[in-house]
C-alpha positions as CSV (number, residue, x, y, z in Angstrom):
1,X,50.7,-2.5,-74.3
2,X,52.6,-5.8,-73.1
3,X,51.6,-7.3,-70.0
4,X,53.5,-9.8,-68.1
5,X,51.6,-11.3,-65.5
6,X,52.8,-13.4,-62.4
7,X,50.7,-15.5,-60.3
8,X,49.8,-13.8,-57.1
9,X,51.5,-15.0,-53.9
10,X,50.1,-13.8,-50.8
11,X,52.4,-11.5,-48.6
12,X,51.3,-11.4,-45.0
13,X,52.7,-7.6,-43.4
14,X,53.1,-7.5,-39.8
15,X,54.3,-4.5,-37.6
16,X,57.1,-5.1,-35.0
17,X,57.4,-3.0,-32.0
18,X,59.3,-3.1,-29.5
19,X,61.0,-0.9,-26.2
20,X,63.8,0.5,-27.2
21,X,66.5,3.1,-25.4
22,X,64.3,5.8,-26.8
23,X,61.1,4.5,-26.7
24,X,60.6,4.4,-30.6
25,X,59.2,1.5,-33.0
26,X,60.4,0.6,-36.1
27,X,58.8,1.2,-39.2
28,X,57.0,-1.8,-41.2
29,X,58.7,-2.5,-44.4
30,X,57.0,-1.2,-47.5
31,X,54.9,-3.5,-49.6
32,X,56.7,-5.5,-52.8
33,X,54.4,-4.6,-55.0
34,X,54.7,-0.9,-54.3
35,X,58.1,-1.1,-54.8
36,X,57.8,-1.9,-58.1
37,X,56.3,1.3,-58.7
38,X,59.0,3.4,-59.6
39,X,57.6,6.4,-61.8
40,X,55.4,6.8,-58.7
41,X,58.8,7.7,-56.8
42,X,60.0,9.4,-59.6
43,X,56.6,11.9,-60.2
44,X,56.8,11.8,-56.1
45,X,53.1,10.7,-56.4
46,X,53.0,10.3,-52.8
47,X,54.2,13.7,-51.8
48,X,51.2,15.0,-54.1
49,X,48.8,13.2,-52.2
50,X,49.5,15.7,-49.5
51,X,47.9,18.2,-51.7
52,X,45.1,16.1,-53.4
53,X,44.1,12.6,-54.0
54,X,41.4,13.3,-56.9
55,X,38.6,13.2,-54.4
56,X,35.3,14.6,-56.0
57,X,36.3,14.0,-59.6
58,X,34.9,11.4,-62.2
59,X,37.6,10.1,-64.4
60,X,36.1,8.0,-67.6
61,X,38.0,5.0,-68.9
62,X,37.1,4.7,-72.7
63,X,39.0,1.1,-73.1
64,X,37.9,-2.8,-72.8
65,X,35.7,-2.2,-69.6
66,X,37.5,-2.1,-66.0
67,X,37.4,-5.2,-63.5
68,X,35.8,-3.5,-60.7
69,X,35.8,-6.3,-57.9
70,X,39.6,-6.1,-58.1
71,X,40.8,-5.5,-54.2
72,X,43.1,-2.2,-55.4
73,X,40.2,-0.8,-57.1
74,X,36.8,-1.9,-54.8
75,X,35.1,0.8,-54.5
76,X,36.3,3.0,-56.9
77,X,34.5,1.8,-59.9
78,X,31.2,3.2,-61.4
79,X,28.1,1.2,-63.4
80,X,29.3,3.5,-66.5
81,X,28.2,1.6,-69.9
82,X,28.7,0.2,-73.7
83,X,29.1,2.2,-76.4
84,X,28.8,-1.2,-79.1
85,X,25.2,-0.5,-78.7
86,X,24.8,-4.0,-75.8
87,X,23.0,-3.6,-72.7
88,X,25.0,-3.6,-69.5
89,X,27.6,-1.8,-67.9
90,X,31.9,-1.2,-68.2
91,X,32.6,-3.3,-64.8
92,X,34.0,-6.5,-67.2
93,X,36.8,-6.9,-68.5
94,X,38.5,-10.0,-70.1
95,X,41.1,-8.2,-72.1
96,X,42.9,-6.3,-68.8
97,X,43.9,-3.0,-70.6
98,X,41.4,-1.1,-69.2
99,X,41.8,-2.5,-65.8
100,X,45.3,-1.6,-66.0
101,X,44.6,2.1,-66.7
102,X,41.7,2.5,-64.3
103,X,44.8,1.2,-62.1
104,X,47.3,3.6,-62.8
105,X,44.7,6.7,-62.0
106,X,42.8,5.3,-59.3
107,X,44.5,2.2,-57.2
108,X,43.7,3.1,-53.8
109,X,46.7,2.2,-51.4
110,X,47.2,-1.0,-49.2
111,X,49.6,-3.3,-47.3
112,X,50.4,-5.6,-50.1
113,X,48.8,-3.4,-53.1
114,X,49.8,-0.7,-55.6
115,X,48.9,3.2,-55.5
116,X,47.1,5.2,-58.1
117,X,48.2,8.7,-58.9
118,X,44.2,9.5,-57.6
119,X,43.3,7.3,-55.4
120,X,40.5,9.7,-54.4
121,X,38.5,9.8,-57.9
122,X,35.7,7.6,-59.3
123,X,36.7,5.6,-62.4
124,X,33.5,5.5,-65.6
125,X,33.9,2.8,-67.1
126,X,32.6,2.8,-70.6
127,X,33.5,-0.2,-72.7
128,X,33.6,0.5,-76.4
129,X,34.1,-3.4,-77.6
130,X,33.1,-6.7,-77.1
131,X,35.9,-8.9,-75.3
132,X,38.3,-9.3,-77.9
133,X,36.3,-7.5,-80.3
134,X,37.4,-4.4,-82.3
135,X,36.2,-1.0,-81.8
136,X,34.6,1.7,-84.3
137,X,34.5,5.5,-85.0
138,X,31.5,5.8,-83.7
139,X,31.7,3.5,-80.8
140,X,34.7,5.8,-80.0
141,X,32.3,9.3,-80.2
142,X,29.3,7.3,-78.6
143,X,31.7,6.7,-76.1
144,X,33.6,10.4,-75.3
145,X,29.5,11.3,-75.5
146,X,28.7,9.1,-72.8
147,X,31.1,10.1,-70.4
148,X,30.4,13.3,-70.3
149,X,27.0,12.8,-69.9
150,X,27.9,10.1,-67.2
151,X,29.5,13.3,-64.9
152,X,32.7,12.6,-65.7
153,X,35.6,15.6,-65.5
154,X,38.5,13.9,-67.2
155,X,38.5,11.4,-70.6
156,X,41.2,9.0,-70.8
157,X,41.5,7.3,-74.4
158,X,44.5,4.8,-74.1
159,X,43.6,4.3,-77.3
160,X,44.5,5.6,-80.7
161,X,44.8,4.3,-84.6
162,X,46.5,5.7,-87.7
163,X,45.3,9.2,-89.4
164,X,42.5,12.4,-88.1
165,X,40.1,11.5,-86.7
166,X,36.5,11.4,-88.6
167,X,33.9,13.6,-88.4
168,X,31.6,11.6,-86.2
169,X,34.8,11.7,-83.3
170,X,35.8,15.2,-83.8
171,X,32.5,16.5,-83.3
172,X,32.1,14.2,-79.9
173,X,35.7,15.7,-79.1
174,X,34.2,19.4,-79.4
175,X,31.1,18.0,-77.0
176,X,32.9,16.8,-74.4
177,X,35.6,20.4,-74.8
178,X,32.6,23.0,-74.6
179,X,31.1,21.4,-71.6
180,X,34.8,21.6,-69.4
181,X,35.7,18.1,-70.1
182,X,39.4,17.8,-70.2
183,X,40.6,15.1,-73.0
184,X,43.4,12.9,-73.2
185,X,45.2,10.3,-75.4
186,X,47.6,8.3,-75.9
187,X,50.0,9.4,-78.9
188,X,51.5,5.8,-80.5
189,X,53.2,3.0,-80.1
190,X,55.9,2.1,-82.7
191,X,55.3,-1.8,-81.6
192,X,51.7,-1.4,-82.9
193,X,53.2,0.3,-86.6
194,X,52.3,3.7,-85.5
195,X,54.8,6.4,-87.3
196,X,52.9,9.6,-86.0
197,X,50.8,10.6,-83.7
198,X,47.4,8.9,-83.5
199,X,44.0,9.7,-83.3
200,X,42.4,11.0,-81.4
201,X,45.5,12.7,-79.8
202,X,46.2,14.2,-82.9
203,X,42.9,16.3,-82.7
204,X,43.5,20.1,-81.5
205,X,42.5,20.5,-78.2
206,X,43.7,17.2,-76.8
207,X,46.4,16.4,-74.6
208,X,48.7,14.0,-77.1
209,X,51.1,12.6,-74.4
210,X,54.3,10.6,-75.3
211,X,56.3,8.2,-73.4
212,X,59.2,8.3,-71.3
213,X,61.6,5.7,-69.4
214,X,63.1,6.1,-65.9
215,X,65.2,9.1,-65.5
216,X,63.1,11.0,-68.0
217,X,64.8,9.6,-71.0
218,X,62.2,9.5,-74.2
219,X,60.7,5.9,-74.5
220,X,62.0,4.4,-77.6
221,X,58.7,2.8,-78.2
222,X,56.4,5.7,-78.3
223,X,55.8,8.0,-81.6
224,X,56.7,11.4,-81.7
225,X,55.7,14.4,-83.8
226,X,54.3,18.1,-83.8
227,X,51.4,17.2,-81.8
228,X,52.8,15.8,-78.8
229,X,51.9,18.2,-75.4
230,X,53.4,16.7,-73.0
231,X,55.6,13.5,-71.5
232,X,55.1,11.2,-68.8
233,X,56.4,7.7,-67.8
234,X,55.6,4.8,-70.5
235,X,58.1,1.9,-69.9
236,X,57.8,-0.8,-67.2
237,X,54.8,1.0,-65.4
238,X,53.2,-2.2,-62.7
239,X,49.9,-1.8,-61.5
240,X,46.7,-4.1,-61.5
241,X,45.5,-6.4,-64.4
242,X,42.4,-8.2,-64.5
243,X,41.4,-11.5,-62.3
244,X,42.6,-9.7,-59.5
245,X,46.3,-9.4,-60.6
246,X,48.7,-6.9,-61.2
247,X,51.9,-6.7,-64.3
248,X,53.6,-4.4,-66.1
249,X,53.0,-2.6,-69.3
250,X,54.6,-0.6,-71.6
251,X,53.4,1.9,-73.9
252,X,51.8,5.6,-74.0
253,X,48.3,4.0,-72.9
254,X,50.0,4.1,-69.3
255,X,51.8,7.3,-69.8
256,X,48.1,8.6,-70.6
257,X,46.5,6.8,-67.4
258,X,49.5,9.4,-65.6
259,X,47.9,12.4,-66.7
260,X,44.6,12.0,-66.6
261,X,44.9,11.1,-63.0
262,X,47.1,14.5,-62.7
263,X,44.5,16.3,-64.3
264,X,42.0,14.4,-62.0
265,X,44.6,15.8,-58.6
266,X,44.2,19.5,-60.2
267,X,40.8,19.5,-60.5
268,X,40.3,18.4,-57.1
269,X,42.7,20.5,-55.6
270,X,41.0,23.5,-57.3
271,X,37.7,22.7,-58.4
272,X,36.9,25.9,-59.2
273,X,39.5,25.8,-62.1
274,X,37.7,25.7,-65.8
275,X,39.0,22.8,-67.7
276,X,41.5,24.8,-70.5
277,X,43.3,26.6,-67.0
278,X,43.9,23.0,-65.8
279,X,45.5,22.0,-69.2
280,X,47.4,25.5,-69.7
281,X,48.3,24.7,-65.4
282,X,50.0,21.4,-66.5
283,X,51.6,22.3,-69.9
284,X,53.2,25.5,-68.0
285,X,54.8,23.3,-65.0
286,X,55.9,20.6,-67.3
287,X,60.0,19.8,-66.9
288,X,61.3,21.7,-70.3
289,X,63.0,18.6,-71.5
290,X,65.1,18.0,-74.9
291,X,65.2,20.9,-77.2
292,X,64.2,24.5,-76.0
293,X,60.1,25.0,-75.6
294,X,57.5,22.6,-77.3
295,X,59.1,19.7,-79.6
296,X,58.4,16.6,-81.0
297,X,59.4,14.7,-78.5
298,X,58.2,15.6,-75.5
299,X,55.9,18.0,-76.2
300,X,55.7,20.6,-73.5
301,X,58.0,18.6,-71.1
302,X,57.6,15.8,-68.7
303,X,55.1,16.4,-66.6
304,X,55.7,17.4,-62.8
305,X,52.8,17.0,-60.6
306,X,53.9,18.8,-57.4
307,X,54.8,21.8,-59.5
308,X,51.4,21.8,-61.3
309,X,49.7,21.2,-57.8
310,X,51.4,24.0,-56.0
311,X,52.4,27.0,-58.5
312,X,51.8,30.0,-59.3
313,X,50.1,30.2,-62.8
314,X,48.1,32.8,-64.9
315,X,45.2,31.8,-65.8
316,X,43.8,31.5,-69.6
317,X,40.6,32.0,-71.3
318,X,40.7,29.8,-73.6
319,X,42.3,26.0,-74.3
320,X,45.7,27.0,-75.2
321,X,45.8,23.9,-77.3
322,X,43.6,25.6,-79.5
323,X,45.8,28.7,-79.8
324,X,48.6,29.1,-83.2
325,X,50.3,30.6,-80.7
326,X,50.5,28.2,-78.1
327,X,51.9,25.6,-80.7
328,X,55.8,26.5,-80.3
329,X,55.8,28.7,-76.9
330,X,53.1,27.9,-73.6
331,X,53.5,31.4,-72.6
332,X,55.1,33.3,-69.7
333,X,58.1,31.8,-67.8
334,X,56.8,29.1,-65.4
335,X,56.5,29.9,-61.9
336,X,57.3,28.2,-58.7
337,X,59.0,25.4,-57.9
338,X,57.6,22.4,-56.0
339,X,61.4,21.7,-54.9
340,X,60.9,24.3,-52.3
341,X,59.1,23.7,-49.4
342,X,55.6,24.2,-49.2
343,X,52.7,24.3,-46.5
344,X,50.8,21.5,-46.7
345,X,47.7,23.2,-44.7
346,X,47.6,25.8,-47.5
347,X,47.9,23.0,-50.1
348,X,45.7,20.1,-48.4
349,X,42.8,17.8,-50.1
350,X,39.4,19.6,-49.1
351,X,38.5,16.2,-49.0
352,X,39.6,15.2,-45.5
353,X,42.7,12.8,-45.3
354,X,43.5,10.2,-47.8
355,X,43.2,6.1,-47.0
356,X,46.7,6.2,-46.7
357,X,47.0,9.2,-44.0
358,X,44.4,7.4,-41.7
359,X,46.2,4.2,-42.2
360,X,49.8,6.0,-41.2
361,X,47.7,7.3,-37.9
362,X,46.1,4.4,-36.8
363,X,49.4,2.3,-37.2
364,X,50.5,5.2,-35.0
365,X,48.0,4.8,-32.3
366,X,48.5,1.4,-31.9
367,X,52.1,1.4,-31.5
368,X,51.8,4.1,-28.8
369,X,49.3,1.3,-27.1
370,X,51.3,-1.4,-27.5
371,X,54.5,0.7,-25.9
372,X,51.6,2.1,-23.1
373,X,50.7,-1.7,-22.3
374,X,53.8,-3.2,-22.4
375,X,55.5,-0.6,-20.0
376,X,52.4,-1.2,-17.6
377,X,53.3,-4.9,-17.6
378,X,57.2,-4.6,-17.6
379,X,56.5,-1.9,-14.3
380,X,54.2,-4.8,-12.7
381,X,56.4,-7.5,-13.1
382,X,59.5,-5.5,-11.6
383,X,57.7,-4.7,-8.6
384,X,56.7,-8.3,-7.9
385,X,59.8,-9.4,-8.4
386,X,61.6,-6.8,-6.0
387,X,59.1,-8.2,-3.8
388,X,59.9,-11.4,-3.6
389,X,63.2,-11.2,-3.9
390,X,62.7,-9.3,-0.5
391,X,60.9,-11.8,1.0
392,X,63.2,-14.9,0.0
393,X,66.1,-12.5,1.2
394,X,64.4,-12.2,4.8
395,X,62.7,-15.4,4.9
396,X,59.3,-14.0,5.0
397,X,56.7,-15.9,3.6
398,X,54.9,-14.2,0.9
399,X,51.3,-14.2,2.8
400,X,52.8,-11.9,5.1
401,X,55.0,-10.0,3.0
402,X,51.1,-9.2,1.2
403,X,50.1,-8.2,4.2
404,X,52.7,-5.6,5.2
405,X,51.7,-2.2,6.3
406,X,52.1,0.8,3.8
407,X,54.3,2.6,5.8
408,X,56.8,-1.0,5.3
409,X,58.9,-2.5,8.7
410,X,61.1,-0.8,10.8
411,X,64.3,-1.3,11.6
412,X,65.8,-3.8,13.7
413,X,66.8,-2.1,16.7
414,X,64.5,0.8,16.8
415,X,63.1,1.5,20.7
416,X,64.3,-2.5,21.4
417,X,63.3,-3.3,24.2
418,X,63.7,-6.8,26.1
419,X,60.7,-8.7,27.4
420,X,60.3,-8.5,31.4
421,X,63.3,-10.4,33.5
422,X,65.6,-10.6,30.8
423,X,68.7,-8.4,30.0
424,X,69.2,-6.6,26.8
425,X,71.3,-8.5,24.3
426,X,74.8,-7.9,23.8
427,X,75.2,-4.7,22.4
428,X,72.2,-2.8,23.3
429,X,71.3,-1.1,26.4
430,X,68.7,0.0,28.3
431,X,66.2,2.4,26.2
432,X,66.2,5.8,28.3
433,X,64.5,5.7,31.4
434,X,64.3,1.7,31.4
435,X,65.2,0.5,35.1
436,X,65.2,-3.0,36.4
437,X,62.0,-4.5,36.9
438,X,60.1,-4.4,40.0
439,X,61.5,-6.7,42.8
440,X,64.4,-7.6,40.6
441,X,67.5,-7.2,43.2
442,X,70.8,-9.7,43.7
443,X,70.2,-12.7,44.7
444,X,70.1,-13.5,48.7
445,X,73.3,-15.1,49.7
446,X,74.9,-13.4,47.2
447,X,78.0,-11.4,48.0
448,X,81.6,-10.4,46.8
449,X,84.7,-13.1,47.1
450,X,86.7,-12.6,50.2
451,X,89.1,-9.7,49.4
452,X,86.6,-8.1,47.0
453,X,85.1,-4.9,47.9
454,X,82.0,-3.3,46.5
455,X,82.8,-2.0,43.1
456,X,84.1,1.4,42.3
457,X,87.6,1.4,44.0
458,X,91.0,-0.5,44.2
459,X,90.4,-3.6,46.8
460,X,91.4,-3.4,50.4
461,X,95.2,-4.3,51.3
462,X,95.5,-8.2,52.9
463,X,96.6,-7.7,55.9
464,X,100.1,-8.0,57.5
465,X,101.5,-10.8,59.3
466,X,103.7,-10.2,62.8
């Protein structure tokens, strides 16, 4: 596997709402880091945690130990154990292989982090080396031994060397088979001088898995041959590394990491499900790919986790990598299609929502707050300032305009009437019924100019001269 690894730069996420004409916010950006995950997109990963994150299931790491304080992975990481015959337990890890395929099953999503294809599961680590040290036969079936004693469901063996496998690993093979442990390895790299499927992959019984590029190409790198069962993404695959950080790698050790955390999502999905109907489930979903049925290549087909998640398969009795007969055809025509839509409630993790759900709703929730506050404060504000607009407009001063009755003023010339001993002003007249007030009368002395008659007629003619 190469690794290229960058130095970390923190990336600070922050959510922006705002009001807008339809009272909507608008969605945070997704994390870099995530974005650089693209077989996750491409095996839509996420859409499969709809279904099932892994939860309940122990996945073993057989590698260089796992890095279990890193942040994508806290909490996900068992005690687990040595199989060099040390004391101590798998949560070291100075070389970063096996860090980077605990990763790739288990990463549990964040703001600025990467996402495992089970983020649910438990990662056993068993370390089979010293740092830097090489690894033996029989640290290898110590090892398989170990994890299924350990609890766990699923073996993954990123790992993998020239010819069969010795006695010592096939029989620890067969151990962890009878007791429903599902097994699986990495077929080759060429990089590394592999020309044919490795061991252990090559043993019957295993899942051999090859490597593909995006778009489901075959990986140039990866060996091919008669054992290969299935496909999966091999070439540019980012997740975490040791000391906390995270790089690519390429090779079949990652497209292994793939599958085992898809066998992981089946056997939470359906934990009933014996370990040989959960490899038959994803060889008979697998995307037929190259030439007709099984082939060197890509085996079975690339794998396709919503289809092995949601279909309709018969089920097996027996490991149908251990049948002749399953060697060229995986049996009946597959059936369903994970293109089509699908009811989540019939489909859903019976382990309650994922780390990833709950973070969706709560991100939710608190824009809905911040929306419910800031109309509350927007609603406020406009009031007061209709207010005192109000006020300036009437030159009221605002300790009266505080004071004003609920039922607001009336209007100006509502039932006006004048104080006592003045006239109404221009304009308005007596309210009905008013009369002039008592004693009020015309003034003494007072009367008409000469010629002027009381009103209500024409005045009197002068009179005529003889």
């Amino acid at each position: 596997m190469r690794v290229n690894v960058g130095s970390l730069r923190p990336v600070t996420a922050c959510l922006l709402a705002g009001f807008l004409v339809v009272g909507a916010a608008q969605p945070a950006a997704a994390a870099p880091r995530r974005a650089e995950q693209w077989y996750v997109d491409e095996l839509r990963i996420e859409q499969a945690h709809k279904v099932s994150t892994g939860r309940g299931v122990v996945v073993a790491v057989i590698d260089t130990g796992v890095e279990a304080s890193h942040p994508d992975l806290r909490g996900q990481v068992l005690a687990g154990g040595r199989s060099y015959g040390a004391s101590g337990d798998g949560r070291s890890d100075d070389d970063g292989h096996g860090t980077h395929m605990a990763g790739i099953i288990a990463a549990k999503p964040s703001s600025d982090g990467v996402v495992g294809v089970a983020p649910g599961v438990k990662i056993l680590p068993i370390k089979m080396r010293k740092d830097g040290g090489s690894y033996s036969d029989t640290g290898i079936a110590r090892a398989i031994r170990m994890a299924v004693d350990g609890g766990a469901k699923v073996i993954n063996m990123s790992i993998g060397g020239p010819g069969l496998a010795n006695p010592v690993e096939q029989d620890a093979i067969k151990y962890a088979l009878d007791r429903d442990v599902v097994v699986v390895a990495a077929a080759g790299n060429t990089a590394r001088g592999s020309v044919a499927v490795d061991s252990p992959a090559n043993t019957p019984g295993v899942i051999a898995v090859t490597g593909t590029t995006r778009g489901g190409a075959f990986w140039s790198g990866s060996v091919q041959g008669p054992e290969a069962v299935v496909a999966a993404p091999g070439d540019g695959i980012y997740n975490v590394l040791n000391e906390q950080g995270y790089g690519w790698g390429d090779g079949t050790s990652d497209s292994t990491a793939i599958v085992s955390g898809l066998a992981a999502l089946i056997r939470s999905k359906y934990p009933d499900l014996s370990a040989p109907n959960v490899i038959n489930r994803i060889i008979r979903t697998a995307r037929d790919a190259g030439p007709s049925g099984r082939d060197p290549q890509y085996g079975f087909g690339v794998i396709d986790p919503m289809r092995a998640l949601t279909a309709s398969v018969p089920s097996v009795a027996a490991n149908p990598l251990l049948d002749p007969a399953a060697a060229t055809d995986p049996g009946p025509a597959r059936t369903g299609d994970a293109d089509e839509e699908f009811d989540v409630t019939q489909h859903g993790d019976r382990g309650g929502p994922t780390d990833q759900q709950v973070m969706v709703i709560g991100i939710g929730i608190a824009v809905a707050l911040v929306l419910l506050l800031g109309l509350a404060v927007f609603l406020i504000w406009n009031r007061r300032r209709y207010r005192r607009e109000a006020a300036r407009a009437a030159d009221i001063p605002d300790e009266v305009l505080d004071r004003e009755a609920p039922g607001g003023y009336p209007p100006s010339d509502a039932d006006y009437a004048p104080p006592p001993g003045y006239p109404p002003p221009p304009g308005h007249g007596p309210p009905s019924g008013y009369g002039p007030p008592s004693g009020y009368g015309q003034p003494s002395g007072y009367g008409p100019p000469p010629g002027y008659g009381p009103p209500g007629g024409p005045p009197p003619a002068p009179p005529r001269e003889r």
